[in-house]
BAVEX-733925 format. One record per atom (N, C-alpha, C, O): residue number from 1; atom name; x, y, z. Coordinates in steps of 0.001 Angstrom, whole numbers, plus 500000, padded with zeros to 6 digits. Layout:
<nodes>
<node><seq>NUM</seq><atom>CA</atom><east>X</east><north>Y</north><up>Z</up></node>
...
</nodes>
This chain:
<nodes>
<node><seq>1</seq><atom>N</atom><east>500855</east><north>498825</north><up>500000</up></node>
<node><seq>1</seq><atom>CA</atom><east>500000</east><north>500000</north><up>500000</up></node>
<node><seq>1</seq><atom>C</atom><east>500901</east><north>501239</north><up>500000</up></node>
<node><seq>1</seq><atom>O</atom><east>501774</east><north>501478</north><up>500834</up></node>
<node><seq>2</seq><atom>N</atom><east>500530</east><north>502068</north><up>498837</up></node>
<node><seq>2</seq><atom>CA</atom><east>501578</east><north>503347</north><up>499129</up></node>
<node><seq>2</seq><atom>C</atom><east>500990</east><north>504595</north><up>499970</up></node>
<node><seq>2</seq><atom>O</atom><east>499813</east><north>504580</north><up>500332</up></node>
<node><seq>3</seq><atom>N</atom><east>501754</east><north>505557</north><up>500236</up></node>
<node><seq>3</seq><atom>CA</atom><east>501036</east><north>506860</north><up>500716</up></node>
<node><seq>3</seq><atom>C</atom><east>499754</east><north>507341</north><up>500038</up></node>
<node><seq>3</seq><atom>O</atom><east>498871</east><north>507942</north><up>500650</up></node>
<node><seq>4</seq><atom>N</atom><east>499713</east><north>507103</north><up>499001</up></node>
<node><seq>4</seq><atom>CA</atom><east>498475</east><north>507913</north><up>498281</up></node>
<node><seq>4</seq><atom>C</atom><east>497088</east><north>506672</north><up>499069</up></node>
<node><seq>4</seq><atom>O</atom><east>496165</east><north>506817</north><up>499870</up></node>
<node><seq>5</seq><atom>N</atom><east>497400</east><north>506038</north><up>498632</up></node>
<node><seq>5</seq><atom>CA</atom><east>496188</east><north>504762</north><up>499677</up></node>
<node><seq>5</seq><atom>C</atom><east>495998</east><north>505287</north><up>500458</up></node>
<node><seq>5</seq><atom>O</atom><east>494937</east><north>505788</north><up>500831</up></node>
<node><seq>6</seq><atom>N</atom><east>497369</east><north>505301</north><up>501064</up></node>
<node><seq>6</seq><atom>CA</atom><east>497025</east><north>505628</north><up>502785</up></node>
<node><seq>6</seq><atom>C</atom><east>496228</east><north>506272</north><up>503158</up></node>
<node><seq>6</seq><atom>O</atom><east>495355</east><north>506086</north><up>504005</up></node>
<node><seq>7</seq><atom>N</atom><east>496591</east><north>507481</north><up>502250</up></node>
<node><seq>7</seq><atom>CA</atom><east>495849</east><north>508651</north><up>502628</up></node>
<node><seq>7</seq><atom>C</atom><east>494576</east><north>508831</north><up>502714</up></node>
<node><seq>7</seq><atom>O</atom><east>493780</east><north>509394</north><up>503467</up></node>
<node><seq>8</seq><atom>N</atom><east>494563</east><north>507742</north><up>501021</up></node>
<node><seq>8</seq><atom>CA</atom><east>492699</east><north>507946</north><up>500273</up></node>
<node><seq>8</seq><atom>C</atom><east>492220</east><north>507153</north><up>501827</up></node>
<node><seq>8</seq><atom>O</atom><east>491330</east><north>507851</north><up>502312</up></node>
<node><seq>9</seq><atom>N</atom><east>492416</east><north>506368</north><up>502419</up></node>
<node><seq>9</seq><atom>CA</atom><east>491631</east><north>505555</north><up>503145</up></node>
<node><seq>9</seq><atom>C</atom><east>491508</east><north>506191</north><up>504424</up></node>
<node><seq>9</seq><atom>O</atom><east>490351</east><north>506388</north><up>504796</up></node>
<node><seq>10</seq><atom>N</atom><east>492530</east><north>506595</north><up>505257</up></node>
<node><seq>10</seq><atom>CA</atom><east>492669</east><north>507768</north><up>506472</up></node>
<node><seq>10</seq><atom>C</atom><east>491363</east><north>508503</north><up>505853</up></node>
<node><seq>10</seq><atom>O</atom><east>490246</east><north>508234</north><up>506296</up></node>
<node><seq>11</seq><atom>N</atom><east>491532</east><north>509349</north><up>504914</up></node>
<node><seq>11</seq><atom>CA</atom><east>490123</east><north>510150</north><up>504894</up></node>
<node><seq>11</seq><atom>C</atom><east>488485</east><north>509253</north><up>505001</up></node>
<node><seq>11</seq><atom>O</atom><east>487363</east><north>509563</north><up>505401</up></node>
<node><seq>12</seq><atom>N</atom><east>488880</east><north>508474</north><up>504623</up></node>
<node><seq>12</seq><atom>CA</atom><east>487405</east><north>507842</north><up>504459</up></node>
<node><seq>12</seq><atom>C</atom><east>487175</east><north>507559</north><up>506087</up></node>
<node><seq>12</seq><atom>O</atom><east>486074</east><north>507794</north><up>506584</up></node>
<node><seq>13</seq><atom>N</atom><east>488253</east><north>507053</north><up>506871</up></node>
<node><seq>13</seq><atom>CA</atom><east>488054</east><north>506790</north><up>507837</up></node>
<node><seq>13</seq><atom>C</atom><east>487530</east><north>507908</north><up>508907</up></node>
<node><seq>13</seq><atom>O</atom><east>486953</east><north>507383</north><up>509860</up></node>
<node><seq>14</seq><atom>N</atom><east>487584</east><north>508938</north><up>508947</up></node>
<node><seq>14</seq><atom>CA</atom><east>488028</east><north>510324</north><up>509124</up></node>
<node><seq>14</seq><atom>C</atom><east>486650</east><north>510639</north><up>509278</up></node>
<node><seq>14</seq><atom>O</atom><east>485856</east><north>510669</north><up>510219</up></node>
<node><seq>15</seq><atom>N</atom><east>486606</east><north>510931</north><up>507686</up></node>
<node><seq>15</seq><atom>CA</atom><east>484791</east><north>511488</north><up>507566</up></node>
<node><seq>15</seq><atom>C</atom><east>484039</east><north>510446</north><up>508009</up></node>
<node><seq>15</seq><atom>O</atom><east>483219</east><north>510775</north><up>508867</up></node>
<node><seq>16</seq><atom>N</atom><east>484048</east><north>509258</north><up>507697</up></node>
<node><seq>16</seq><atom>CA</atom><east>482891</east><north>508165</north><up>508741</up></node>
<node><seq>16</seq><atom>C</atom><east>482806</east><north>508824</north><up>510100</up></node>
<node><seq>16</seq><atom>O</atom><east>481795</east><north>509416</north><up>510478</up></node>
<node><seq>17</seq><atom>N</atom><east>483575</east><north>508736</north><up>510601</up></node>
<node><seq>17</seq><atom>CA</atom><east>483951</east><north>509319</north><up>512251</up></node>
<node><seq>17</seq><atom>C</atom><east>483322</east><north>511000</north><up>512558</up></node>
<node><seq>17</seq><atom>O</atom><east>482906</east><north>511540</north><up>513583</up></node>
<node><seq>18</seq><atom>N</atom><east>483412</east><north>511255</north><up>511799</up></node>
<node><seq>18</seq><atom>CA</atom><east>482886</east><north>512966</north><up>511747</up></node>
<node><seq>18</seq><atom>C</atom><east>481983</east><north>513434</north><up>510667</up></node>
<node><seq>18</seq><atom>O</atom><east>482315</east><north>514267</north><up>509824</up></node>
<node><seq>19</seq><atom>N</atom><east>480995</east><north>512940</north><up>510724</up></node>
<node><seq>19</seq><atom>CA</atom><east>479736</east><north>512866</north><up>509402</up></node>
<node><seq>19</seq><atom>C</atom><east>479908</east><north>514399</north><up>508537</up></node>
<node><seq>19</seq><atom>O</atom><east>479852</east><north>514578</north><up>507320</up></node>
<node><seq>20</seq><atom>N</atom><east>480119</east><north>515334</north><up>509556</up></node>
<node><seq>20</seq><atom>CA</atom><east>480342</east><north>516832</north><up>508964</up></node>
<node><seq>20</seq><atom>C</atom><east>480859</east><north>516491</north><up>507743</up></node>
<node><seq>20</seq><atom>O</atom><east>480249</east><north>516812</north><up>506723</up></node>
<node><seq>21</seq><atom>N</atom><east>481723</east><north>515987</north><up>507701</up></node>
<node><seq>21</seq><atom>CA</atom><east>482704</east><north>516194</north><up>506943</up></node>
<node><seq>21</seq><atom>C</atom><east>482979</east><north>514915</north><up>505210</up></node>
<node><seq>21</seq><atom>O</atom><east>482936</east><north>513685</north><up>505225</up></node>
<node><seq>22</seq><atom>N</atom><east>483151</east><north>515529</north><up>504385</up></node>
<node><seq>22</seq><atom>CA</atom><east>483614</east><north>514987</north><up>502986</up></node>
<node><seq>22</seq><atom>C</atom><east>484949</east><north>514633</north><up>503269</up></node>
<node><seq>22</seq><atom>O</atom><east>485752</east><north>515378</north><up>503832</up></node>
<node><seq>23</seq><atom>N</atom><east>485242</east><north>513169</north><up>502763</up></node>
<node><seq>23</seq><atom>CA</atom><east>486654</east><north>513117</north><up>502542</up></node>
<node><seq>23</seq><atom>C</atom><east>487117</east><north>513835</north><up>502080</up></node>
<node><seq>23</seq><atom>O</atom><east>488022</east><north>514398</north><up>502696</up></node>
<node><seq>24</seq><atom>N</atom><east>486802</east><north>514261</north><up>500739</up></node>
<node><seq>24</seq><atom>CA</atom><east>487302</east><north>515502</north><up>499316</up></node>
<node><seq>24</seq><atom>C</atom><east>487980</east><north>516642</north><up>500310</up></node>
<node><seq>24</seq><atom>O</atom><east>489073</east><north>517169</north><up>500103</up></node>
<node><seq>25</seq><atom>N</atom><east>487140</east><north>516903</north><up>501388</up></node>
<node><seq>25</seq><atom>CA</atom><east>487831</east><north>518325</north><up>501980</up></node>
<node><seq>25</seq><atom>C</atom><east>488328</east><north>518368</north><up>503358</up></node>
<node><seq>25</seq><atom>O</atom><east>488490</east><north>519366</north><up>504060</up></node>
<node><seq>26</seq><atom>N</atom><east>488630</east><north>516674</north><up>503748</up></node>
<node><seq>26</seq><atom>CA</atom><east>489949</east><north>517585</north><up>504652</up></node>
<node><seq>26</seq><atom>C</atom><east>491421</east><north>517221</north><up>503794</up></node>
<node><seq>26</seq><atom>O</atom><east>491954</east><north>516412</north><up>503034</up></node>
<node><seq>27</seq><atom>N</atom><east>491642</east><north>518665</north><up>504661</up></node>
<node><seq>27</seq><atom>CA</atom><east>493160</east><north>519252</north><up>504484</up></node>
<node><seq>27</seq><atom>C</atom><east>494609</east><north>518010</north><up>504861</up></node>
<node><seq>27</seq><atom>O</atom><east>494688</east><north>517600</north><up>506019</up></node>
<node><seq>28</seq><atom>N</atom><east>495256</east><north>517702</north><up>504209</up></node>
<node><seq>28</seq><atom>CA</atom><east>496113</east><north>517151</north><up>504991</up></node>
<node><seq>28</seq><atom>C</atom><east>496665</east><north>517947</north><up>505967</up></node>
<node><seq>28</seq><atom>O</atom><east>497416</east><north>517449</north><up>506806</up></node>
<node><seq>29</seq><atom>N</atom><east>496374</east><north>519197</north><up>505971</up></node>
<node><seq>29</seq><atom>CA</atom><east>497488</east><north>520128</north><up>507689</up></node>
<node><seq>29</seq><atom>C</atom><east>496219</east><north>520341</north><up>508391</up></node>
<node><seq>29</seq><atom>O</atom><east>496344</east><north>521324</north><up>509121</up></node>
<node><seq>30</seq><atom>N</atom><east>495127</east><north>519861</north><up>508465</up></node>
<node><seq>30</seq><atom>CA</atom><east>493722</east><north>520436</north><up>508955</up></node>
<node><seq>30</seq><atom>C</atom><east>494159</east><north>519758</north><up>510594</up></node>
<node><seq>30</seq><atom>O</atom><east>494889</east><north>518769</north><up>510659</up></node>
<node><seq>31</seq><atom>N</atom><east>493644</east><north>520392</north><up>511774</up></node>
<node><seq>31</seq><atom>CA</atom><east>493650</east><north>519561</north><up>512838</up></node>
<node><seq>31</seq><atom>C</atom><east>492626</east><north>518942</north><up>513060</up></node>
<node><seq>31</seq><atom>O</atom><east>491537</east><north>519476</north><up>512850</up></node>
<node><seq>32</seq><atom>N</atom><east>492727</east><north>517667</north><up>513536</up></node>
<node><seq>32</seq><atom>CA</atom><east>491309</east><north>517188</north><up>513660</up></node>
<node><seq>32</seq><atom>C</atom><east>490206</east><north>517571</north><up>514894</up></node>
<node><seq>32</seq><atom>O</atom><east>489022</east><north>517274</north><up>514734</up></node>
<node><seq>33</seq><atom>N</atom><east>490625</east><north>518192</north><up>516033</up></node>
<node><seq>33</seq><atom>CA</atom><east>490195</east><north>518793</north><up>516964</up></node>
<node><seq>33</seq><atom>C</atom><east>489182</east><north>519889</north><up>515947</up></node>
<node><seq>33</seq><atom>O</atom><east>487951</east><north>519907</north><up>515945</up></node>
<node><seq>34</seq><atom>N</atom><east>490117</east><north>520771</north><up>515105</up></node>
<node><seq>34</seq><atom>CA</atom><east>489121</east><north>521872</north><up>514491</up></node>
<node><seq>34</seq><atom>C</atom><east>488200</east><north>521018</north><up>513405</up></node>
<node><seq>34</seq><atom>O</atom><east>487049</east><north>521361</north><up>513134</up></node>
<node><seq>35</seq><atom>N</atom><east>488851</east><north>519861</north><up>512815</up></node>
<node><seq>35</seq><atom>CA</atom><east>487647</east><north>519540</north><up>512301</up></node>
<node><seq>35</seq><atom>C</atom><east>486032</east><north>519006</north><up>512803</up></node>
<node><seq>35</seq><atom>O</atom><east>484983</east><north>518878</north><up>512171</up></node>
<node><seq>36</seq><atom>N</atom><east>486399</east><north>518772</north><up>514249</up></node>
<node><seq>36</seq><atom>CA</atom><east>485155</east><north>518091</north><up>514495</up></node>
<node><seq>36</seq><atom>C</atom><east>485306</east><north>517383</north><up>515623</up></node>
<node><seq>36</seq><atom>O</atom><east>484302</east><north>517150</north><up>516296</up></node>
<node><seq>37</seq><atom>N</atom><east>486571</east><north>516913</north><up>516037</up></node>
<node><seq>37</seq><atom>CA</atom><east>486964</east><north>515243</north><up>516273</up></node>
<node><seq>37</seq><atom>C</atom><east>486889</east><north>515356</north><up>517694</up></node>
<node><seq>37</seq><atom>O</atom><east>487918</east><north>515850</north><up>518157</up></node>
<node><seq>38</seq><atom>N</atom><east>486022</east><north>515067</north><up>518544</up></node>
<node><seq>38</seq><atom>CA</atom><east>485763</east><north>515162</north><up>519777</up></node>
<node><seq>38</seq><atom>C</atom><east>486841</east><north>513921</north><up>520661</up></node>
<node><seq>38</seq><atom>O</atom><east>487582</east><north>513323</north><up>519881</up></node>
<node><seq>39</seq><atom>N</atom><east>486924</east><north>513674</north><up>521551</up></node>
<node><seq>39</seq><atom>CA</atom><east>488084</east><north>512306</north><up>521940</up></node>
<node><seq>39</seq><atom>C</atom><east>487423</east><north>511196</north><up>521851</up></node>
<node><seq>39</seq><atom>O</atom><east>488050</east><north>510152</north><up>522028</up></node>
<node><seq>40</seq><atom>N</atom><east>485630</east><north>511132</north><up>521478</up></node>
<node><seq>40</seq><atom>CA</atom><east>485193</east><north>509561</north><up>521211</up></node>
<node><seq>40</seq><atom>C</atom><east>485413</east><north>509598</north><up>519835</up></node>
<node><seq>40</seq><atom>O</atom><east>485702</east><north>508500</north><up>519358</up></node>
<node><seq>41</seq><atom>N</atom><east>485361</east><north>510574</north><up>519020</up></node>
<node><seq>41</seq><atom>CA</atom><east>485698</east><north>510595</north><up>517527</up></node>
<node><seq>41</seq><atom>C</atom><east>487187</east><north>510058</north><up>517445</up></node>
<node><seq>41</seq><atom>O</atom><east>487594</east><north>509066</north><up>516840</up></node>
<node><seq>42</seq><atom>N</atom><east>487672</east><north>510686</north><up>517973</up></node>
<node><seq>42</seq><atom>CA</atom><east>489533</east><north>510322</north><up>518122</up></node>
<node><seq>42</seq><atom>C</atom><east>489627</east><north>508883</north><up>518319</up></node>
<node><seq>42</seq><atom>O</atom><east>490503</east><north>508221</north><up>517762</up></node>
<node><seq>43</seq><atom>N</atom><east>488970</east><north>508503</north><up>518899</up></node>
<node><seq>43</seq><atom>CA</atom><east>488829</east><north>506782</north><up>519579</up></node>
<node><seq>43</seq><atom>C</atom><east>488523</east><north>505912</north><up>518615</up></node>
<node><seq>43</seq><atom>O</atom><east>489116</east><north>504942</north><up>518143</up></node>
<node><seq>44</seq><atom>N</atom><east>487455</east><north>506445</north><up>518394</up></node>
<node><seq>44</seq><atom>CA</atom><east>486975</east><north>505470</north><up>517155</up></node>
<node><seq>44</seq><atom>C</atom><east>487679</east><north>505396</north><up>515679</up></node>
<node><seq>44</seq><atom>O</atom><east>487679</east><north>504431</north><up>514916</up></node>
<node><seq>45</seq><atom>N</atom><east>488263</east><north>506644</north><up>515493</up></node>
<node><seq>45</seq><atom>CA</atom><east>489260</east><north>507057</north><up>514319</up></node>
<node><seq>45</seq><atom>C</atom><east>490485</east><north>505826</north><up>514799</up></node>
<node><seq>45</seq><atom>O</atom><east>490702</east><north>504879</north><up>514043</up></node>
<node><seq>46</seq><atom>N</atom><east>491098</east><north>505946</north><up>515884</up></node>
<node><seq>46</seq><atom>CA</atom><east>492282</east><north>505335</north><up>516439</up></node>
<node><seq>46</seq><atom>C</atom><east>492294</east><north>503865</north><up>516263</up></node>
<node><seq>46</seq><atom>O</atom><east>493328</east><north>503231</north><up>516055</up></node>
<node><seq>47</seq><atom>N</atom><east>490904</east><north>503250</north><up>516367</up></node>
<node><seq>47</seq><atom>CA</atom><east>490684</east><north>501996</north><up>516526</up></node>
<node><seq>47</seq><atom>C</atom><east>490656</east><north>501490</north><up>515237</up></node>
<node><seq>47</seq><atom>O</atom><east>491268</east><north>500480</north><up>514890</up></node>
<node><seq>48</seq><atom>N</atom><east>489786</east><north>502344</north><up>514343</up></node>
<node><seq>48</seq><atom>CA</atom><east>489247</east><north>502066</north><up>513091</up></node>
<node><seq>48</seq><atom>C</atom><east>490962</east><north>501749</north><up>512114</up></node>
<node><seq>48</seq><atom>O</atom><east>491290</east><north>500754</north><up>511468</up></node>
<node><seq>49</seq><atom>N</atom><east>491627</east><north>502857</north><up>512341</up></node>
<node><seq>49</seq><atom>CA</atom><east>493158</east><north>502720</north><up>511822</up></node>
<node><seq>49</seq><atom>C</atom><east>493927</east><north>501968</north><up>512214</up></node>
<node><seq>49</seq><atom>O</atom><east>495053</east><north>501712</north><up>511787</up></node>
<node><seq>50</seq><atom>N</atom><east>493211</east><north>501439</north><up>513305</up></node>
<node><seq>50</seq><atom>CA</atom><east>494759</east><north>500043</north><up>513478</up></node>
<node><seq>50</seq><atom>C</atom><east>493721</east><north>498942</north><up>513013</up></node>
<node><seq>50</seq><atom>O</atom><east>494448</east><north>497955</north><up>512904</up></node>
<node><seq>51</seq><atom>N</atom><east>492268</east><north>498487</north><up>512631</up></node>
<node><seq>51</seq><atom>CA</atom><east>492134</east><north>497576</north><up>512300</up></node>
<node><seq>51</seq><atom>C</atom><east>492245</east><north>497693</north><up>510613</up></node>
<node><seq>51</seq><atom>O</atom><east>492486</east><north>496829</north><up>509770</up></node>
<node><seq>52</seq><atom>N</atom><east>492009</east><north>498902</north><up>510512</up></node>
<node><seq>52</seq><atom>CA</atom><east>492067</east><north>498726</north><up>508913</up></node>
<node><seq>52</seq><atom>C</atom><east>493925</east><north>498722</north><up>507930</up></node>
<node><seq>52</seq><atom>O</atom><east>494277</east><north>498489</north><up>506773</up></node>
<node><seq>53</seq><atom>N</atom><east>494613</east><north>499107</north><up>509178</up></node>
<node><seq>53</seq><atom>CA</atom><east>496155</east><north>499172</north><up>508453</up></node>
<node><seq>53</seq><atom>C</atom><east>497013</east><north>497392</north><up>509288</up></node>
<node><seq>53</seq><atom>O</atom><east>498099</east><north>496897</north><up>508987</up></node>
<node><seq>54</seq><atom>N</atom><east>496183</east><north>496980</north><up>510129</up></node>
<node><seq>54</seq><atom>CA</atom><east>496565</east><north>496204</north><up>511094</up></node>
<node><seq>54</seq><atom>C</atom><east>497670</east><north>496529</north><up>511715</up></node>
<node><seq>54</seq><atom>O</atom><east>498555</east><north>495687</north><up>511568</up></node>
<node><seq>55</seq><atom>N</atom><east>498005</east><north>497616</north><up>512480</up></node>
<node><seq>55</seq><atom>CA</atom><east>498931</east><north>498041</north><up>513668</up></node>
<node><seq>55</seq><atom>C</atom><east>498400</east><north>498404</north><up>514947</up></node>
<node><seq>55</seq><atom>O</atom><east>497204</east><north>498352</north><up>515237</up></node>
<node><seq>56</seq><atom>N</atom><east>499259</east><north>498747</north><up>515646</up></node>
<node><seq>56</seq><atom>CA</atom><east>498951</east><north>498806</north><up>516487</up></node>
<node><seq>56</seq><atom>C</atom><east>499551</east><north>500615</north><up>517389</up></node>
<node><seq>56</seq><atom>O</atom><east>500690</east><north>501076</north><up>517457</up></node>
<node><seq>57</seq><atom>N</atom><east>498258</east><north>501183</north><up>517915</up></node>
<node><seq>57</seq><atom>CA</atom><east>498950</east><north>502674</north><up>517721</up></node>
<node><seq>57</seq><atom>C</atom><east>498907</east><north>503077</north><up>519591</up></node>
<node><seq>57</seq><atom>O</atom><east>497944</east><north>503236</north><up>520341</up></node>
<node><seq>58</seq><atom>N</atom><east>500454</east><north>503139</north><up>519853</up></node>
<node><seq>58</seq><atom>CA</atom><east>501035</east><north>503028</north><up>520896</up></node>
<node><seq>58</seq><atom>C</atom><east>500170</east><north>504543</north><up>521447</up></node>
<node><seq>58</seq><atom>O</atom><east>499948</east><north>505540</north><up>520760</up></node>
<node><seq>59</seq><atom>N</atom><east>499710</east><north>504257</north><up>523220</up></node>
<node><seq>59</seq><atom>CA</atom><east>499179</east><north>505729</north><up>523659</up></node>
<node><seq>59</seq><atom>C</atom><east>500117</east><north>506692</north><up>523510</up></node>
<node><seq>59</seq><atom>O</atom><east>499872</east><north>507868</north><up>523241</up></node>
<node><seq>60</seq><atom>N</atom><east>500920</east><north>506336</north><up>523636</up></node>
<node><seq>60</seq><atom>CA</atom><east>501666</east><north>507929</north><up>523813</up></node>
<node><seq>60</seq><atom>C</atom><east>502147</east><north>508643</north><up>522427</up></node>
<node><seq>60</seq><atom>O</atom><east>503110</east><north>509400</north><up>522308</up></node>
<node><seq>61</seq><atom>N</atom><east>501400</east><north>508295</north><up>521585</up></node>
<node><seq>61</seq><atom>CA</atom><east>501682</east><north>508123</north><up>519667</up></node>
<node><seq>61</seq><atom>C</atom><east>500425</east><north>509051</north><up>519504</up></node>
<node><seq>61</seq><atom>O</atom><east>500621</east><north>510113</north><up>518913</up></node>
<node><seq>62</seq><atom>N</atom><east>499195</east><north>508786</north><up>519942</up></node>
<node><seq>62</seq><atom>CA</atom><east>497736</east><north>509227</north><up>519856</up></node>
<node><seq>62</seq><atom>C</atom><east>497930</east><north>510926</north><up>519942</up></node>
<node><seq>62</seq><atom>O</atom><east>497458</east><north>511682</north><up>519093</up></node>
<node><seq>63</seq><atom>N</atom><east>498352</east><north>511170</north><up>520580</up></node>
<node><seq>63</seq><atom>CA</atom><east>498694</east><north>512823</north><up>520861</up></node>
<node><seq>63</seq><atom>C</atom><east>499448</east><north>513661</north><up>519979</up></node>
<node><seq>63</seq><atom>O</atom><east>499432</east><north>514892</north><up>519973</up></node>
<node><seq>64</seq><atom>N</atom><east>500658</east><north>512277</north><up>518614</up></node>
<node><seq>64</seq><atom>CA</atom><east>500903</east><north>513240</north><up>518227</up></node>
<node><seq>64</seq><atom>C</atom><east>500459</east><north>513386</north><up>516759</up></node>
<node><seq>64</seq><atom>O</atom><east>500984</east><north>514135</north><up>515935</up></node>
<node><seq>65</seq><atom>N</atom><east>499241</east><north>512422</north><up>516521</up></node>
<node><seq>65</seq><atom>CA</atom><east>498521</east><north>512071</north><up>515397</up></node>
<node><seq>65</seq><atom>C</atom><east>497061</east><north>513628</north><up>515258</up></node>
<node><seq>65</seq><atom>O</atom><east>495840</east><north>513477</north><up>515286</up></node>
<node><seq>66</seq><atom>N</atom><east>497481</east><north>514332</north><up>515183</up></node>
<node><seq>66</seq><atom>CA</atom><east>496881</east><north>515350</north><up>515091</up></node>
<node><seq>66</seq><atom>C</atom><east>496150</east><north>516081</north><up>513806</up></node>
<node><seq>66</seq><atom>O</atom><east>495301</east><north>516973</north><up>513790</up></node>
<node><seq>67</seq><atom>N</atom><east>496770</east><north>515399</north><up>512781</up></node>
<node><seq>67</seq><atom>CA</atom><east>496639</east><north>516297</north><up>511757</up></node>
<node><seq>67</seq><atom>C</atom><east>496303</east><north>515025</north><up>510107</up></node>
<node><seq>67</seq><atom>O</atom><east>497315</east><north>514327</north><up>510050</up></node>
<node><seq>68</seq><atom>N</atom><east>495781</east><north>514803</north><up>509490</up></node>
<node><seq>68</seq><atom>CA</atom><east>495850</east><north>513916</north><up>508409</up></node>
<node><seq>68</seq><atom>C</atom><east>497376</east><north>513615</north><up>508187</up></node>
<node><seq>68</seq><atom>O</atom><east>497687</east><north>512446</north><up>508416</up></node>
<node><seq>69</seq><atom>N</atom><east>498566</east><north>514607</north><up>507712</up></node>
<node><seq>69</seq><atom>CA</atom><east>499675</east><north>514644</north><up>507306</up></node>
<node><seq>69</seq><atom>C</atom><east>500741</east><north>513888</north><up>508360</up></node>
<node><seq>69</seq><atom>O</atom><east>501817</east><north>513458</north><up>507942</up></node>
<node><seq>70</seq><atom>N</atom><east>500304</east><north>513754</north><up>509902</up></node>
<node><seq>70</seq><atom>CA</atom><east>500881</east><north>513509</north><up>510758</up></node>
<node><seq>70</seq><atom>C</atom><east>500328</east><north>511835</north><up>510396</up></node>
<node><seq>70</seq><atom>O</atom><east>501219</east><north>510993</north><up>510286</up></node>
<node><seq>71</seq><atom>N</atom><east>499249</east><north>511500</north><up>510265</up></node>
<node><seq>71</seq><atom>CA</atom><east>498592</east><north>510040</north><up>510288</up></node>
<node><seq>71</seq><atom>C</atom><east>499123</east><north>509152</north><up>509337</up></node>
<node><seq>71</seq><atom>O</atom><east>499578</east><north>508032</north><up>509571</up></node>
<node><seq>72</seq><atom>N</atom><east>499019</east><north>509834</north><up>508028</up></node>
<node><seq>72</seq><atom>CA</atom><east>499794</east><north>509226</north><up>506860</up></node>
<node><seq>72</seq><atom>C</atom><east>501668</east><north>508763</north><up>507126</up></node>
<node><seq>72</seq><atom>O</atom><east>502393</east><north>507821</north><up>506806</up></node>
<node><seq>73</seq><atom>N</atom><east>501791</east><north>509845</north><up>507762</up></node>
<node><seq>73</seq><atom>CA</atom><east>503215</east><north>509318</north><up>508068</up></node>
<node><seq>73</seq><atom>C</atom><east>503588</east><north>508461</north><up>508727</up></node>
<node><seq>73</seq><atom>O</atom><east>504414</east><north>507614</north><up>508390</up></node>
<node><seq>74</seq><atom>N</atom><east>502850</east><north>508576</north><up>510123</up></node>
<node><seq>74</seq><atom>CA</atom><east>502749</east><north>507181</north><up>510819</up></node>
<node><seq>74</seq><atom>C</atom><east>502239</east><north>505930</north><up>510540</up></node>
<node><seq>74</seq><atom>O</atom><east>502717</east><north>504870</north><up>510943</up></node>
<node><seq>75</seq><atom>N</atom><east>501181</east><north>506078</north><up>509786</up></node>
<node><seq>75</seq><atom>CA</atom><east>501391</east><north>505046</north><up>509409</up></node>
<node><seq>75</seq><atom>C</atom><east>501868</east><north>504384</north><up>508138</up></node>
<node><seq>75</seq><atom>O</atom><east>501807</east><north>503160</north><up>508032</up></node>
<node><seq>76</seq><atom>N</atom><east>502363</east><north>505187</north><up>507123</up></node>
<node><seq>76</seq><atom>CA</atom><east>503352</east><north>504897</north><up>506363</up></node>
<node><seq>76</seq><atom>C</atom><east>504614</east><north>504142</north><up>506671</up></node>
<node><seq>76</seq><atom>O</atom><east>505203</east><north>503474</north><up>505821</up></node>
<node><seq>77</seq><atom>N</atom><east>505004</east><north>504268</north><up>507897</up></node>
<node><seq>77</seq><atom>CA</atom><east>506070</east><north>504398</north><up>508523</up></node>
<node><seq>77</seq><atom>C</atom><east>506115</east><north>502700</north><up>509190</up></node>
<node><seq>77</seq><atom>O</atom><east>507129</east><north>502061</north><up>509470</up></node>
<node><seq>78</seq><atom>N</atom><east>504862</east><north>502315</north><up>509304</up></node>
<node><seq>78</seq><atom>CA</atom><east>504224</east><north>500972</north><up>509974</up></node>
<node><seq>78</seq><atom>C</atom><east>504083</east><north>499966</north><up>508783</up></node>
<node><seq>78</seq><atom>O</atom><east>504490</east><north>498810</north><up>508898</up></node>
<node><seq>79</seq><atom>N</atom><east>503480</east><north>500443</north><up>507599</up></node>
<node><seq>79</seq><atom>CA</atom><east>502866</east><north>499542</north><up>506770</up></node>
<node><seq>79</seq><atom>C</atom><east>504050</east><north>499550</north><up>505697</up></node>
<node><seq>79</seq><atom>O</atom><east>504772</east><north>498554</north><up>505726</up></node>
<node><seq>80</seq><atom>N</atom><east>504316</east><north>500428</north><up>504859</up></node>
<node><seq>80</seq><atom>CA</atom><east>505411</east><north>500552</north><up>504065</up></node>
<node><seq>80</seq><atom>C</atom><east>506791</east><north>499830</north><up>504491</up></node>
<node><seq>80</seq><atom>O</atom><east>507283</east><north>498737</north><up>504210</up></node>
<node><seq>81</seq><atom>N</atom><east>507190</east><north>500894</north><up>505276</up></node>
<node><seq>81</seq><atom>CA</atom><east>508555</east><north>500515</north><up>505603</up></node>
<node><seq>81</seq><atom>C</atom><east>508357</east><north>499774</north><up>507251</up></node>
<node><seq>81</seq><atom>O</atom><east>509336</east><north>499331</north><up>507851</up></node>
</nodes>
């Protein structure tokens, strides 16, 4: 799976979690706090991404997954390499 996957799928995951919202329009630098993402949104985002990339996303990692651009990397970083 490359980054562009990654990404396409992070969003899908994203907007499920936060109905507001179109994949099409978040930002990769968007925060997810301003988008919507309350900490059960965050939860369910968190969970949803380790079953759908199959990893596993360490607590003290969660805090610094803030942003789409931050998510892709991490988990690029898991699945890729």
């Amino acid at each position: 799976m490359d980054r562009q996957q990654i990404e396409t799928k992070l969003r899908e995951i994203i907007a499920l979690r936060i109905p507001s919202l179109k994949a099409d329009d978040i930002k990769a630098d968007a925060d997810l706090a301003a988008l919507g993402a309350d900490s059960l949104a965050v939860s369910w985002i968190m969970a949803d991404v380790e079953d759908t990339f199959e990893i596993v996303i360490r607590s003290e990692d969660i805090m610094k997954l803030q942003t789409l651009a931050t998510a892709v990397d991490y988990v690029a970083k898991r699945v890729v390499g």
